[in-house]
C-alpha positions in Angstrom: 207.5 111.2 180.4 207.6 113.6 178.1 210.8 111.4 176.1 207.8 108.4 176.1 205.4 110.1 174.6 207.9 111.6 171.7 209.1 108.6 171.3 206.0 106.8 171.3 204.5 110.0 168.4 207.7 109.0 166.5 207.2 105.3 166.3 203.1 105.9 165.1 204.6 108.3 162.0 206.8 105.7 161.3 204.4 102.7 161.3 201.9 105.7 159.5 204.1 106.0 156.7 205.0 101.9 156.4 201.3 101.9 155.9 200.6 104.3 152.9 204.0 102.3 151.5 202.2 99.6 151.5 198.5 101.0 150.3 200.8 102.4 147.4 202.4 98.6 146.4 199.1 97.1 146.5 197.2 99.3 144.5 199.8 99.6 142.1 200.0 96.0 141.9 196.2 95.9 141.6 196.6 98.4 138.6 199.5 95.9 136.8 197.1 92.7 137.6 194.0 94.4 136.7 195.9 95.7 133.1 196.9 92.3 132.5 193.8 90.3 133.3 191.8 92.6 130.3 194.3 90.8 128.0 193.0 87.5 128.7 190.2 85.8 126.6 187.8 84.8 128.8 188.8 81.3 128.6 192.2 81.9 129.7 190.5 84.4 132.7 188.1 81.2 133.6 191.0 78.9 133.6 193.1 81.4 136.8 190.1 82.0 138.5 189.1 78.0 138.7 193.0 77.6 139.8 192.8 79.9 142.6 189.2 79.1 143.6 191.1 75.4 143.6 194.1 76.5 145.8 191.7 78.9 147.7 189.8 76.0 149.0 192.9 74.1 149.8 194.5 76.0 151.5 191.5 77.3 153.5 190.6 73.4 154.8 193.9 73.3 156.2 193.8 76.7 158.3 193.2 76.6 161.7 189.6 78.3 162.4 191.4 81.6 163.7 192.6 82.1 160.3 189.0 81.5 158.3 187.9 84.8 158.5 191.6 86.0 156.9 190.7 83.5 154.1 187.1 84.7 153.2 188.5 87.9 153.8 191.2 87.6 150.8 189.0 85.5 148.6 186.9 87.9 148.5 189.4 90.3 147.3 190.5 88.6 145.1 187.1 87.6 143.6 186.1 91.2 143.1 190.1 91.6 141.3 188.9 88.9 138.8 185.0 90.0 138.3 185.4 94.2 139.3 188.5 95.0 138.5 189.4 98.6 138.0 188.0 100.8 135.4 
């Protein structure tokens, strides 16, 4: 039993750690998309944020419903990248 449970504490610390990876890519690549997007003119920022409201809308008509609250989930995301991004 008590092999399980070290086991088991292991496996969490592993998965714990995958996680802050990942925290760590996404807000770096938040940072990078954020840096880039303030170079835009706002035409150029109107223009991607049409294209992925477009592909947004697309994609979530064709999802079955389990998957519509992932979609508003990430378009909202993505919507405050485009308006709020960083200071």
């Amino acid at each position: 039993m008590k092999n399980l449970i070290a086991e088991l504490l292991v496996r969490l610390a592993e998965k714990e750690e995958e996680s802050k990876e990942l925290v760590a890519q996404v807000e770096a690549l938040e940072i990078v998309v954020t840096a880039l997007l303030r170079k835009l003119d706002s035409n150029q920022l109107q223009q991607i944020n049409t294209s992925i409201s477009e592909a947004m809308h697309t994609a979530s008509t064709s999802m079955a419903p389990d998957y519509t609250k992932d979609a508003s989930m990430l378009e909202n995301y993505i919507q405050r990248l485009l308006n709020h991004p960083r200071q």
